[in-house]
C-alpha positions, 0 to 999 in steps of 0.5 A: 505578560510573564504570568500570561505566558506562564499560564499559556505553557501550563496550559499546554503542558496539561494539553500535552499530558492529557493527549499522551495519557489518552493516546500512550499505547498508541504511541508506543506501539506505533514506536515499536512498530515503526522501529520494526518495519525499518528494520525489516525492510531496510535488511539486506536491501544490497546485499541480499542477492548479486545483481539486478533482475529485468525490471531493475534494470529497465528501471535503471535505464528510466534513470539514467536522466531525470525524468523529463515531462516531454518524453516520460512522467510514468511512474514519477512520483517513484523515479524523481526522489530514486534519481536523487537518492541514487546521485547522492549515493552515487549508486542508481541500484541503490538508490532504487531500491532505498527509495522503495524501502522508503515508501514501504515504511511511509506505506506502513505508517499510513495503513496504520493510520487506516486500520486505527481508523476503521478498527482499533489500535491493536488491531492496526498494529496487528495489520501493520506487523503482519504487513511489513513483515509479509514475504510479498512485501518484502519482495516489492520493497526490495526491488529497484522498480516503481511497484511499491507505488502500487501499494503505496498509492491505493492507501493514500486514496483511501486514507486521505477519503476516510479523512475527508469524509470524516472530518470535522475539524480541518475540513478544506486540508484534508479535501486538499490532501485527498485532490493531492492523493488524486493527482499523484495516483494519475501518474502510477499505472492502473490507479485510473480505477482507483481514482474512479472509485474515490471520484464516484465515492464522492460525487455519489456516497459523499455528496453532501461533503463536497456540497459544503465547499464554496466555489472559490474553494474548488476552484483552489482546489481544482488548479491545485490538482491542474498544477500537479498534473502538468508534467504528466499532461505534457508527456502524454500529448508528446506520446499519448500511447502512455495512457494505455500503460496509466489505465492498464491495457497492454500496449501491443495485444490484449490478450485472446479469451482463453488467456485472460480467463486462464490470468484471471483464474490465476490470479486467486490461485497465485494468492490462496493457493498455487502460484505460476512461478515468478522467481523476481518476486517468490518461491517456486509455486508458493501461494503469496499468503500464508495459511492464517493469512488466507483465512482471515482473507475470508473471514475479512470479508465476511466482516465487511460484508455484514458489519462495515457501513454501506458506503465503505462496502459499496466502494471497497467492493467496486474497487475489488471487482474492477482490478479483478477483471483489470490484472488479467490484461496484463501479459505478466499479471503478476506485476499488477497484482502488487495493487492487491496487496492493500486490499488484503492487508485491510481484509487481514486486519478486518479478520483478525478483528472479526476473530476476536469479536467473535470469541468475545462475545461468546466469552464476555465475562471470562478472563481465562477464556479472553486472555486464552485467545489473545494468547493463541492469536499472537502465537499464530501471527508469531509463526506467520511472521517467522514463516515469512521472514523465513521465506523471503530471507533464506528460501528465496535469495537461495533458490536457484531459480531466483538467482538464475534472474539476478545474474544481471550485474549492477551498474554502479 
């Protein structure tokens, strides 16, 4: 028995080597990376700017109580851990906004996860840094509103799909985990087209995986889903106004043609190139992306429109085209806008690496030229890291304009 157990835990520890052997960059970085975005987010969550802005304080006012399935479940997965962080700090502001702090860390692991997926590792950490690192998501993370959800909750869909779809080894865990992803999704505004998109993926592109269930196993899965669904249920046939608000159209008045079309054509502008100015969340009539970021944007769609396999194309690109024609119905667009935030970071990431590709291929032999443009890259990622950390830490908490909308005072 005592040899057995000696082989066992020399097994292990051989096990153990191999992996970290194989997977150190990986961990380090993914180390660096995390201690980075922990830093950067949790910076100044409280004492960046005095007060509250409108939207926290709307969100304070949902927090008051803890949410109750027979009034309100909107947005729950936001506001059932922000009500139990603000009463243990015995700070509602506060615990708002370290909620969000932890959601954007917990968004940045898993954006990882997705580009180390689709890309490689270096380029999931580039992804990643110039994510948790960008002023609009600095913004987001920073506020004591639900909007982080709308980051966070795409990702998880997208994740735990590629998983599934992928998936090997652990095939039933990681279709519980994506059923899992799709109910918590129906309960943040706006994902109802995302989950359309995942549910068309895989009634459609991904058949065949589902064809391998058996009945006993969808049925598990389908009351897994129904259990998770409950509160939200309930609140909706107690006010069924609230589906409105979960898909996205205005609850009052859709907008008149001329106003949809002028949102919908500021929409890109806001991220390419001039922005209606919003001081809750940027600068004046900045642009939300960077000039790097901007061009890998296009050179990130480029990649994906001629390299990415068939069926990933197809979905992301429904996905685009359905928020696209979505955000504008909102009379502040800009707040929707927060769901665009994945998509860009994929297609960053997606640049970066089609970028490379590129000069390697005309390079492949030549070290000097090889190194010359990964040296050049990382100098420019340097910059559009400084000039975001920059923006969102000194340009914008003294910019008039944004304190003239945080002159509301916490309720601590």
């Amino acid at each position: 028995m005592y040899h057995l157990n000696n082989m066992k835990i020399n097994h292990l520890i051989k096990q153990s080597r191999s992996w970290f052997k194989e997977h150190w960059r990986g961990f380090v970085v993914t180390i660096i990376i995390g201690c980075l975005a922990t830093i950067t987010l949790g910076l100044q969550i409280n004492t960046l700017i005095d007060g509250q802005n409108k939207f926290e304080t709307i969100t304070l006012e949902h927090l008051q109580n803890f949410p109750n399935p027979t009034e309100r479940m909107i947005n729950a997965p936001y506001l059932v851990p922000a009500y139990i962080v603000g009463t243990i700090a015995d700070n509602m502001l506060l615990g708002a906004r370290a909620t969000s702090v932890i959601f954007g860390l917990l968004a940045t692991v898993v954006l990882f996860m997705l580009l180390k997926r689709w890309f490689t590792t270096q380029i999931a950490s580039v992804g990643s840094l110039l994510f948790v690192t960008s002023s609009w998501v600095l913004a987001v993370s920073h506020q004591a509103t639900p909007l982080i959800l709308l980051i966070i909750t795409p990702l998880l869909l997208l994740v735990s799909l590629t998983k599934y779809v992928n998936a090997k080894q652990h095939v039933y865990a990681s279709f519980l985990l994506l059923v899992a992803s799709l109910a918590l999704a129906a309960y943040v505004p706006f994902m109802f087209w995302p989950i359309i998109v995942v549910l068309g993926a895989m009634s459609y592109l991904y058949r065949h995986k589902l064809q391998q269930l058996s009945k006993k196993q969808i049925l598990i899965a389908a009351g897994l889903y129904a259990l998770l669904l409950v509160p939200m249920l309930i609140s909706v046939t107690q006010y069924p106004g609230q589906l409105k608000e979960l898909i996205g159209i205005p609850t009052m008045i859709l907008p008149d043609v001329t106003t949809y079309a002028k949102n919908f054509l500021w929409q890109f502008s806001t991220l390419f190139f001039v922005a209606q100015p919003f001081p809750e969340l940027y600068v004046g009539s900045l642009a939300l992306l960077d000039i790097f970021s901007v061009a890998m944007v296009f050179l990130g769609i480029y990649h994906f429109v001629k390299y990415m396999p068939k069926r990933r194309k197809v979905s992301f690109a429904f996905l685009v085209i359905v928020l696209a024609f979505v955000v504008p119905l909102s009379t502040i667009y800009q707040i929707p806008m927060t769901a665009y935030i994945p998509i860009i970071y994929i297609l960053i990431a997606s640049g970066v690496y089609e970028l490379l590709r590129q000069w390697f291929s005309y390079f492949p032999r030549n070290p000097i030229a090889r190194n010359s443009a990964v040296v050049i890259v990382a100098i420019l990622i340097g910059l559009a890291t400084l000039y975001n950390l920059q923006r969102f830490y000194i340009a914008w908490p003294n910019a008039p304009e944004t304190k003239a909308v945080y002159m509301v005072q916490s309720n601590k």
